[in-house]
Rosetta silent file (secondary structure, phi, psi, omega in degrees, C-alpha in Angstrom):
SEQUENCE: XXXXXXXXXXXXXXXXXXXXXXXXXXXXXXXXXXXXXXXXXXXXXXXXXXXXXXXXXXXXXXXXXXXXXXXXXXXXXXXXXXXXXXXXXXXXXXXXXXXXXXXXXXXXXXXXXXXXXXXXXXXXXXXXXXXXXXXXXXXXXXXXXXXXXXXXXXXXXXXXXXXXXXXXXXXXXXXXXXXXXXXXXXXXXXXXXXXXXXXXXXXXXXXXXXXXXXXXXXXXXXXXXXXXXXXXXXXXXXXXXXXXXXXXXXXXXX
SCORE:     score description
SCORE:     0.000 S_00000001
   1 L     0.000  126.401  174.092   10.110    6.402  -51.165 S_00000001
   2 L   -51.694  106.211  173.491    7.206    7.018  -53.705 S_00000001
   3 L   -36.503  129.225  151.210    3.917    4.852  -52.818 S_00000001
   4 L   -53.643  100.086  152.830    3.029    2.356  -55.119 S_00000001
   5 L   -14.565   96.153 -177.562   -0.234    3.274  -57.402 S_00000001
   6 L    66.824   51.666  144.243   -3.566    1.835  -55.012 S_00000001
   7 L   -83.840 -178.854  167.105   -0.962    0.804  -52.025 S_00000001
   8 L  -156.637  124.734 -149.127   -2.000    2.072  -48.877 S_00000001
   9 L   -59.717  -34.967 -161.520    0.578    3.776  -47.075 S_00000001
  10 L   -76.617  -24.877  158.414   -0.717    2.222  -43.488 S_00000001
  11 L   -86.255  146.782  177.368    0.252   -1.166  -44.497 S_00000001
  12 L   -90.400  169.248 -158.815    4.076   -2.624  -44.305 S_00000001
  13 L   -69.046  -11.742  173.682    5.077   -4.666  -47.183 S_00000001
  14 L  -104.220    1.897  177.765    3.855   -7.731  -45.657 S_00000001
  15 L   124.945    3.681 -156.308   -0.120   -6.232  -45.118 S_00000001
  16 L   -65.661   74.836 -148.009    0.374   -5.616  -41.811 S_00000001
  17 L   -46.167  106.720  170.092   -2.469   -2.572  -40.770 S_00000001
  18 L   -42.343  -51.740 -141.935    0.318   -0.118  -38.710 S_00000001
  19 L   -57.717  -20.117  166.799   -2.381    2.027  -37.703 S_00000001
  20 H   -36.579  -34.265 -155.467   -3.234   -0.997  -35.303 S_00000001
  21 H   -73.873  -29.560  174.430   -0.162   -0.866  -33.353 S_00000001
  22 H   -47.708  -58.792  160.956   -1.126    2.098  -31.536 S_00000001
  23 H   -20.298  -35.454 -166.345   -4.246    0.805  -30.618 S_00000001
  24 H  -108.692    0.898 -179.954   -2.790   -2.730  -29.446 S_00000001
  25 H   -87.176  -77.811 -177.579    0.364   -0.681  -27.109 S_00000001
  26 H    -6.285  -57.555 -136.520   -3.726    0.624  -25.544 S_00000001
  27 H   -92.089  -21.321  171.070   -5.001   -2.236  -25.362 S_00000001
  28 H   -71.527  -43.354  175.610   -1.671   -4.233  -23.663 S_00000001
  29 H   -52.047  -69.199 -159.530   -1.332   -0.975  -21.345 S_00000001
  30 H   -68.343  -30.316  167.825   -4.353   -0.673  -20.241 S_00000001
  31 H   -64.824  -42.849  149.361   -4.997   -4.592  -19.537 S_00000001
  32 H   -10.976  -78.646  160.141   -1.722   -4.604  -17.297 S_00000001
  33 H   -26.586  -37.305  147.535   -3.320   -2.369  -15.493 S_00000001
  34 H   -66.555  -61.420 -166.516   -6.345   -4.870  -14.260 S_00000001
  35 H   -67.645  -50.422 -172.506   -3.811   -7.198  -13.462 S_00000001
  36 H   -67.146  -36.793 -165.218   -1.212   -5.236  -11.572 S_00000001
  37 H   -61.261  -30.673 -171.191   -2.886   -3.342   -8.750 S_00000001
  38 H   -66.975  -23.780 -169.774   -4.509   -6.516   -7.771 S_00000001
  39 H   -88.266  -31.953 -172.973   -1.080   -8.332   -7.472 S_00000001
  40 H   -81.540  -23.901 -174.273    0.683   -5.161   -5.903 S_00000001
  41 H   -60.511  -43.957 -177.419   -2.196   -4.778   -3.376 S_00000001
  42 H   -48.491  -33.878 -165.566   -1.283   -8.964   -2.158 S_00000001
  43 H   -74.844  -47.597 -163.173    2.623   -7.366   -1.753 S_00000001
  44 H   -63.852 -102.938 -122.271    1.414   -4.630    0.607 S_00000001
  45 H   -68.048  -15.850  170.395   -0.986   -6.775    2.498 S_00000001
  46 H   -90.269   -7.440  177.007    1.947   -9.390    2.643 S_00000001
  47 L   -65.463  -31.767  158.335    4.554   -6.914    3.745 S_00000001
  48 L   -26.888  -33.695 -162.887    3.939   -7.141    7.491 S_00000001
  49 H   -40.489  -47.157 -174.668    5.113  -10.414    7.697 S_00000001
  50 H   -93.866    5.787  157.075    8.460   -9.953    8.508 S_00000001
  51 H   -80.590  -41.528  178.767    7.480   -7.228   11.263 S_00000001
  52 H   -93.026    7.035  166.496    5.449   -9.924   13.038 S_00000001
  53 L   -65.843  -55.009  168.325    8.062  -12.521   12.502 S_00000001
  54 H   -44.536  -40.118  178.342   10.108   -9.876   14.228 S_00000001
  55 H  -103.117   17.233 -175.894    7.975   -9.239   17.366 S_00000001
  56 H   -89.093  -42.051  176.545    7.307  -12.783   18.088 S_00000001
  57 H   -41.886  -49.286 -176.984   11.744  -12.744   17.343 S_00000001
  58 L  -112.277  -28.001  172.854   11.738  -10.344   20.423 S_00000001
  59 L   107.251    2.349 -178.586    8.951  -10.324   22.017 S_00000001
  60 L  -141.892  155.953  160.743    7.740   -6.845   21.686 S_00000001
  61 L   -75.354  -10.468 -166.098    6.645   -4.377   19.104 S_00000001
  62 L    50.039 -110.863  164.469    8.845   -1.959   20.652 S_00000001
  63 L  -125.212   61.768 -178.978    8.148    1.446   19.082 S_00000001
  64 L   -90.541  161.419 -156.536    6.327    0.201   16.175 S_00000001
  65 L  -128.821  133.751 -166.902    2.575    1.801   15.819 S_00000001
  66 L  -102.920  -11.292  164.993   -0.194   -0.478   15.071 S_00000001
  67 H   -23.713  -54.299 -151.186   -1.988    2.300   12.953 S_00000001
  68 H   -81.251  -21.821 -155.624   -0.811    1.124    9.693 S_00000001
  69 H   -93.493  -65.706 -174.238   -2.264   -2.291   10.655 S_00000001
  70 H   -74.637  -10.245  172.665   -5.528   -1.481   11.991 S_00000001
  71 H   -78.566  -59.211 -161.802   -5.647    1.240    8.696 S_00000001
  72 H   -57.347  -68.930 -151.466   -5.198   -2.092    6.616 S_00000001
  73 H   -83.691 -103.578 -153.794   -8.281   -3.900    8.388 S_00000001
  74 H   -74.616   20.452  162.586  -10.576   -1.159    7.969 S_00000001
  75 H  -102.036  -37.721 -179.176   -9.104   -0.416    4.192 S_00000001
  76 H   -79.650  -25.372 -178.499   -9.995   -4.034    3.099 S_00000001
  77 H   -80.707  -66.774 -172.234  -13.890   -3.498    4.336 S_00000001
  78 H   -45.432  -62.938 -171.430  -14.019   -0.319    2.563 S_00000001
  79 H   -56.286  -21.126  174.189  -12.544   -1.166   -0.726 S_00000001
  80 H   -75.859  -48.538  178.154  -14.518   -4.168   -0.815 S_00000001
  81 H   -71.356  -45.114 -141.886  -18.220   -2.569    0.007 S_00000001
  82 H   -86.767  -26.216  173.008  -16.660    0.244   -2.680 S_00000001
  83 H   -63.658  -49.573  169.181  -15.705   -2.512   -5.542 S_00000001
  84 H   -46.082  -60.584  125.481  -19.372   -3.821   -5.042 S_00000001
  85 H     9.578  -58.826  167.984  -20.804   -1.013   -5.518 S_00000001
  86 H   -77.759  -18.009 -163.677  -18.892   -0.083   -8.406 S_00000001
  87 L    64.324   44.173 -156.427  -18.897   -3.465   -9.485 S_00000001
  88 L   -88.070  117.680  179.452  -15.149   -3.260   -9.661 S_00000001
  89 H  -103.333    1.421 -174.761  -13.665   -6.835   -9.199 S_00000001
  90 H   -79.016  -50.157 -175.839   -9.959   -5.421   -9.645 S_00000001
  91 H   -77.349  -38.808  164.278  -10.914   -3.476   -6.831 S_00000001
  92 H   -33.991  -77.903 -152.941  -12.925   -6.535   -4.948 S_00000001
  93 H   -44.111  -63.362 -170.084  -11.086   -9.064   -5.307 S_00000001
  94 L   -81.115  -16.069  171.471   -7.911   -8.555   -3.709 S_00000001
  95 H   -63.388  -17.833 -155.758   -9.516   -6.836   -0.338 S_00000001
  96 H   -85.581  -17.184 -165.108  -11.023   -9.814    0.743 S_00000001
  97 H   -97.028  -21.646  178.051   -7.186  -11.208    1.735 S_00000001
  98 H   -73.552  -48.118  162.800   -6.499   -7.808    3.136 S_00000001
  99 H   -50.842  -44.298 -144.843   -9.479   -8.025    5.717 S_00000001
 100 H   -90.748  -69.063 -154.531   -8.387  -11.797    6.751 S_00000001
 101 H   -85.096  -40.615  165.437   -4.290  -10.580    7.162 S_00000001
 102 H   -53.387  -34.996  150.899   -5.164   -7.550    8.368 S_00000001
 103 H   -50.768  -24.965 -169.603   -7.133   -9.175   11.550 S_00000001
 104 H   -76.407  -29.554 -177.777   -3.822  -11.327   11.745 S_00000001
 105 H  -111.397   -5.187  163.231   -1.947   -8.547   12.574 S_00000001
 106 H  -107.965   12.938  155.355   -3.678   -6.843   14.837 S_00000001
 107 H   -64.571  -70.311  174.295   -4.180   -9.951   16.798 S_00000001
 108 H   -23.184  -60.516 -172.255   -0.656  -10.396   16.521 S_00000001
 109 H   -73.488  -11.129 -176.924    0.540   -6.888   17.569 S_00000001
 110 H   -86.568  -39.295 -165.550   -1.810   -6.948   20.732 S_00000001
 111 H   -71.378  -20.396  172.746   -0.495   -9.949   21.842 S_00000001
 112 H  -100.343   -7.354 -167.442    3.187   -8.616   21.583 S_00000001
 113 L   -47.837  153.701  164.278    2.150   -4.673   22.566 S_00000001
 114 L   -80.662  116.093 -169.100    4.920   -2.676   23.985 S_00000001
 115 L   -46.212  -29.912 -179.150    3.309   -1.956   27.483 S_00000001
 116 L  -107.107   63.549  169.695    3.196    1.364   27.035 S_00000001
 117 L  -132.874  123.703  157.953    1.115    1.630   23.102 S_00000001
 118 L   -72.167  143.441 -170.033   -2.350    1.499   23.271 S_00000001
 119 L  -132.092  -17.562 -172.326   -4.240   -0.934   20.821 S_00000001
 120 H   -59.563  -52.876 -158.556   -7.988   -0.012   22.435 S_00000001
 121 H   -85.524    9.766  113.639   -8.570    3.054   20.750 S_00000001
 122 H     1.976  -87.476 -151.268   -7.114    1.452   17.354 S_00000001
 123 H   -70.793  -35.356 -170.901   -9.699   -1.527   17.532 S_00000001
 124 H   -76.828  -12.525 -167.014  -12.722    1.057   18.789 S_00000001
 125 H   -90.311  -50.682  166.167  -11.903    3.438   15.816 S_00000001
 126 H   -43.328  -41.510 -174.955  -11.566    0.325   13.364 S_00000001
 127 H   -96.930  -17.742  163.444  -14.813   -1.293   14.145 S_00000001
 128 H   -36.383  -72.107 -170.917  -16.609    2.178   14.412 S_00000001
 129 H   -46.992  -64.570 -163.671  -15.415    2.930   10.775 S_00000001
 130 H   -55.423  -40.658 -165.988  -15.897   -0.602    9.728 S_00000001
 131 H   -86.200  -23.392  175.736  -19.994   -0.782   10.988 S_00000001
 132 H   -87.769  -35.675 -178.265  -20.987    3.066    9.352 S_00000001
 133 H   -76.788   -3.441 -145.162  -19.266    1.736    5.775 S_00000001
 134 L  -122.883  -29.488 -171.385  -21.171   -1.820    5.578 S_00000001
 135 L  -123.018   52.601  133.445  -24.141   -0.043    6.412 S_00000001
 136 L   -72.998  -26.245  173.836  -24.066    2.830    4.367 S_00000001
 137 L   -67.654  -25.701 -179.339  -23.547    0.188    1.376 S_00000001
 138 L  -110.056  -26.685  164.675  -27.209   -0.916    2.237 S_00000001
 139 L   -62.498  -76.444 -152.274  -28.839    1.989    3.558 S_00000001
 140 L   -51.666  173.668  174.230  -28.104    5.118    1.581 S_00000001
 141 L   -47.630 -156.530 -166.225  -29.153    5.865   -1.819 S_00000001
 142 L  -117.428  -84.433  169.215  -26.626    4.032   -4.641 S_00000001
 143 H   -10.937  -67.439 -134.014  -24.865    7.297   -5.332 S_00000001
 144 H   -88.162  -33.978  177.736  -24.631    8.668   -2.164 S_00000001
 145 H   -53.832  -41.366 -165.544  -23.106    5.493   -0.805 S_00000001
 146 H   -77.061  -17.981  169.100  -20.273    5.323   -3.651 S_00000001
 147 H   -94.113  -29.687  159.290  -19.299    8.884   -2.573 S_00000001
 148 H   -52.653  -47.760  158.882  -19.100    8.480    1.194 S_00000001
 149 H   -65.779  -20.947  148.317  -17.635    5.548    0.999 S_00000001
 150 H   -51.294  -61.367  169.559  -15.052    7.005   -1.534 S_00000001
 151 H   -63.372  -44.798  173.889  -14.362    9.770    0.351 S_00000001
 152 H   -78.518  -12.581  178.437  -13.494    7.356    3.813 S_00000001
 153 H   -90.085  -32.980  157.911  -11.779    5.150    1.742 S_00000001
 154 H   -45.099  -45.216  178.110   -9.580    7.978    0.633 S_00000001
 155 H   -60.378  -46.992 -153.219   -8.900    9.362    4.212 S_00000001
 156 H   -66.525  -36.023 -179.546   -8.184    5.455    5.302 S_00000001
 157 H   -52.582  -64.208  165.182   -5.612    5.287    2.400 S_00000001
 158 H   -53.969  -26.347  170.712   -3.429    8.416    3.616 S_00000001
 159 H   -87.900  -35.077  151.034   -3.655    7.515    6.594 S_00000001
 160 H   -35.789  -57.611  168.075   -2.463    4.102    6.187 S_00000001
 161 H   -66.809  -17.832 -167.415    0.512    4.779    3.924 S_00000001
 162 H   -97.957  -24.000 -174.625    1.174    7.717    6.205 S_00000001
 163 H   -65.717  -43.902 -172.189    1.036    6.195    9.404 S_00000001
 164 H   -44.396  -20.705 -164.887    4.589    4.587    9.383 S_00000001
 165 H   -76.951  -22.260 -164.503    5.469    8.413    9.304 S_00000001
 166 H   -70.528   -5.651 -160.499    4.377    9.026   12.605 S_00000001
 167 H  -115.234    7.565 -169.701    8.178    7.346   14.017 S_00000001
 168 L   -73.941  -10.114 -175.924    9.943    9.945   11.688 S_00000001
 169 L   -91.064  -20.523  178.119   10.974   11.959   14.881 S_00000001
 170 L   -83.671  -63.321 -159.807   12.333    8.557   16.735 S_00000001
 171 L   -90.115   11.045  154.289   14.379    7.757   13.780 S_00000001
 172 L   -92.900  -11.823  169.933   16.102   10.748   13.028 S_00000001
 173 L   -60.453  -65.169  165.695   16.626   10.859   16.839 S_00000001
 174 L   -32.960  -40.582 -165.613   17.976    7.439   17.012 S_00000001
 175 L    72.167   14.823 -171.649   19.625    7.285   13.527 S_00000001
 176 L  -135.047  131.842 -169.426   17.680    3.918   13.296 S_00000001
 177 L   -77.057  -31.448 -140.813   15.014    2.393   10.936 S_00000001
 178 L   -72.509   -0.575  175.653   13.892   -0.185   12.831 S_00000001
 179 L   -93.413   21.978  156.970   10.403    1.127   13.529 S_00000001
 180 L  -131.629  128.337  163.175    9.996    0.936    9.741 S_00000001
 181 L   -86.060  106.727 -140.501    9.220   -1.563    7.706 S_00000001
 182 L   -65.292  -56.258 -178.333   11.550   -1.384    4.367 S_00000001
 183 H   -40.010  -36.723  174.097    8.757   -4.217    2.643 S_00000001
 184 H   -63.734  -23.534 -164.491    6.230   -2.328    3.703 S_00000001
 185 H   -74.333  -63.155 -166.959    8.008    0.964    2.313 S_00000001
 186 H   -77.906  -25.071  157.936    8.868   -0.441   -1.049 S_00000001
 187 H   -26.655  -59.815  173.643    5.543   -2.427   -1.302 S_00000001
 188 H   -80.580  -49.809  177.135    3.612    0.840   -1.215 S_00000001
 189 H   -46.327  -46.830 -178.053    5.449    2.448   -3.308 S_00000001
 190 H   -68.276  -54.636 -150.478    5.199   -0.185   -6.470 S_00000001
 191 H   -76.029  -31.411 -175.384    1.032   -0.896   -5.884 S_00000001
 192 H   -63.871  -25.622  149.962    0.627    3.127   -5.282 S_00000001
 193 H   -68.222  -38.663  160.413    1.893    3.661   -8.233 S_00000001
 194 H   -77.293  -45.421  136.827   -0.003    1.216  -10.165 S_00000001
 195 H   -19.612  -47.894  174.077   -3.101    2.302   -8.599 S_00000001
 196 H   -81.529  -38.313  148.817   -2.849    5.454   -9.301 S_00000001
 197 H   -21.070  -71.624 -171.260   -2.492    4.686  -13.050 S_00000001
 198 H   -40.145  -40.570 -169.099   -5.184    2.704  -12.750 S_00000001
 199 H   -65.687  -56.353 -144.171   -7.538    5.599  -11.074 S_00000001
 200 H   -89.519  -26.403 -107.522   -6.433    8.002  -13.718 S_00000001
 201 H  -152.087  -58.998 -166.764   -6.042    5.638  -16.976 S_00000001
 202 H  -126.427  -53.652  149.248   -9.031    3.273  -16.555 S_00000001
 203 H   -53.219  -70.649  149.229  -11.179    4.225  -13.879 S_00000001
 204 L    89.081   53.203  149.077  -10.642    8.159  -14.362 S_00000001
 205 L  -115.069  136.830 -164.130  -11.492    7.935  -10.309 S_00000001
 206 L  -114.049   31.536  167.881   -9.942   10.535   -8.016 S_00000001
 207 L  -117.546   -1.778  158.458  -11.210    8.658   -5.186 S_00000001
 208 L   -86.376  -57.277  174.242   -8.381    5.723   -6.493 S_00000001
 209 L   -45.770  -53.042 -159.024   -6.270    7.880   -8.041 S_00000001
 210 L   -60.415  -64.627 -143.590   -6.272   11.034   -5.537 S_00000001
 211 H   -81.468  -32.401 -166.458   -5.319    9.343   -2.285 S_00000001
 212 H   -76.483   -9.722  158.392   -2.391    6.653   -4.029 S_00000001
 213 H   -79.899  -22.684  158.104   -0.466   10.090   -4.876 S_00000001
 214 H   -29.518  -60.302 -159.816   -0.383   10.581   -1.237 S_00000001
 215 H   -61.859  -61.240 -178.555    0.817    7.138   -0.722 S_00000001
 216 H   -62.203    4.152  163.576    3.619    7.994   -3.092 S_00000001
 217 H  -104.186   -2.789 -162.059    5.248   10.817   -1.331 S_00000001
 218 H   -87.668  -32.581  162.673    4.679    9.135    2.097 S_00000001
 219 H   -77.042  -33.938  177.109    6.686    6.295    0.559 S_00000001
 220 H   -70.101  -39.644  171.516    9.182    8.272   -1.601 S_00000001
 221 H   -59.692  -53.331  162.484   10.088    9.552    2.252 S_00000001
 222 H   -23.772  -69.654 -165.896   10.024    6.428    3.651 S_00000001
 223 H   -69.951   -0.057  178.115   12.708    4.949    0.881 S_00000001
 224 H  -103.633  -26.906  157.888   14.866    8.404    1.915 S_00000001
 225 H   -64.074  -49.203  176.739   15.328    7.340    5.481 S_00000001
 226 H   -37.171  -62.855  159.869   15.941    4.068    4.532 S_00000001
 227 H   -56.871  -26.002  167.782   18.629    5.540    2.382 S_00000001
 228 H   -82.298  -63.416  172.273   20.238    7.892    4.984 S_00000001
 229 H   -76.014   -8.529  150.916   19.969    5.380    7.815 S_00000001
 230 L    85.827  178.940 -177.141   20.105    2.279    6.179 S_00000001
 231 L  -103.881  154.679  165.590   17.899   -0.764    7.130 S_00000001
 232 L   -17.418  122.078  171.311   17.001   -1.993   10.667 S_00000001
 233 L   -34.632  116.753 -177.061   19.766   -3.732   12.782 S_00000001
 234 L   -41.286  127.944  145.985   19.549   -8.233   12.745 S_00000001
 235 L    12.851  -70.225  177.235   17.657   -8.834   15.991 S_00000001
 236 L   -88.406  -14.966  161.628   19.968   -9.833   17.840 S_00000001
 237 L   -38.581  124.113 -175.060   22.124   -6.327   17.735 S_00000001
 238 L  -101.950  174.894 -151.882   21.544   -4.676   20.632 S_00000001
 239 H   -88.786  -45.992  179.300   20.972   -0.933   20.313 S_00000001
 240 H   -57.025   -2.599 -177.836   23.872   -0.051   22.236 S_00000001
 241 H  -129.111   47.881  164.021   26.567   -1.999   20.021 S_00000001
 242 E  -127.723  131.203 -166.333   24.958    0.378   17.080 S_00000001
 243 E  -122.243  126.628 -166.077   27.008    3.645   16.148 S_00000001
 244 L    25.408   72.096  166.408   24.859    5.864   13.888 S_00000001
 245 L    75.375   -6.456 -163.428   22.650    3.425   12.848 S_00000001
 246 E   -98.902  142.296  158.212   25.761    0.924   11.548 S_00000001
 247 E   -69.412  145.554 -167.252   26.402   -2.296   14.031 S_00000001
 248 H   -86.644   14.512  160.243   29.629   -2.007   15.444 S_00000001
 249 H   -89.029   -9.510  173.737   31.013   -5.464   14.054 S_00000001
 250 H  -100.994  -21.784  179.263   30.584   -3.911   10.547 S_00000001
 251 H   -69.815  -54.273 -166.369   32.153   -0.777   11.710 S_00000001
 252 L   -65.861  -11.173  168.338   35.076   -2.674   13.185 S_00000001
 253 L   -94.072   -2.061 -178.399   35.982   -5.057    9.614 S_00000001
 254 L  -104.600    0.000    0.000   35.661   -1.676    7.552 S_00000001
């Protein structure tokens, strides 16, 4: 259709400026993007729950790993000295509930250990970590801090999301999940992705960005046992009335 003589093509018929909409898709995207990581980080740091609900339920951790836990705890000090630093509060903000629930659970898991998992060198590695970032935030130079402290918060990320990985040899023995936690699985999966947006999209930090693609294959793995082997058995199922991973009261009505 032929413009109108002094129209302007960029407005619709009621004035509306078009060329705005890209701009305001930007500007909705990229605000999202503040908001979500901080909300996906609370699902992660709340996903434990229903693993220590579980070993208080039995009374053990069984062969659950307290890595991911004590990774958590020493992930909330870093990210916290690294938002300061950066002045990040997206990044702040949500750490400080991560430190607090993260102590919670490695109180928890000691008090339930499976006699034979060690929690000492866990706690000595944690507070190690935890006493060189806090005072690298006050010593070193301003730079030099935000890249060491980048760089450990990077490690502490893969190894967090990664630790649950360390049981991938019991449950392909076993045919059984339970020494994974599916909240915890799909948890990381949802904030690593929105993190890593964030890193690449708004920060345009590979020390956010880098380590949350990690997270996402460590998780994408996770969700494929889950899918072959299905989720963890109720409590009270004992391992022995389970026949490749199904309890045998579901086997026997099918």
């Amino acid at each position: 259709m032929p413009v109108a003589h002094g129209a302007n093509p960029a407005l619709d018929p009621d004035g509306f400026d078009l060329r705005m909409v890209p701009s305001a898709i930007n500007w909705i995207f990229l605000s999202s993007l503040q908001i979500l990581p901080p909300i996906t980080s609370q699902i992660v740091t709340l996903a434990p729950l229903p693993t220590m609900k579980r070993f208080k339920d039995e009374g053990t951790t069984g062969n659950a790993t307290p890595l991911p836990f004590s990774a958590m705890l020493v992930g909330g000090v870093i990210w916290c000295m690294y938002g300061r630093l950066t002045d990040d509060m997206t990044i702040m903000i949500p750490n400080v509930t991560t430190i607090l629930f993260g102590i919670y659970y490695l109180v928890t898991f000691s008090r339930y250990r499976h006699p034979k998992t060690s929690l000492l060198l866990h706690v000595l590695g944690a507070i190690f970590v935890i006493v060189s970032v806090v005072s690298a935030t006050f010593v070193l130079p301003h730079e030099d801090a935000v890249d060491m402290i980048g760089e450990v918060g990077s490690i502490q990320q893969v190894v967090m999301y990664s630790g649950p990985l360390m049981v991938i040899k019991t449950v392909i023995r076993d045919r059984n999940t339970s020494a994974m936690n599916a909240w915890f699985t799909v948890a990381t999966f949802l904030s690593c992705s929105v993190w890593t947006l964030y890193g690449a999209a708004v920060t345009h930090d590979i020390y956010l960005w880098g380590p949350n693609v990690v997270g996402l294959f460590a998780a994408a793995v996770q969700l494929f046992l889950f899918l072959k082997y299905g989720l963890p058995p109720p409590p009270h199922v004992k391992e022995a009335d389970i026949i490749e991973g199904v309890p045998l009261k579901t086997v026997a009505t099918e």
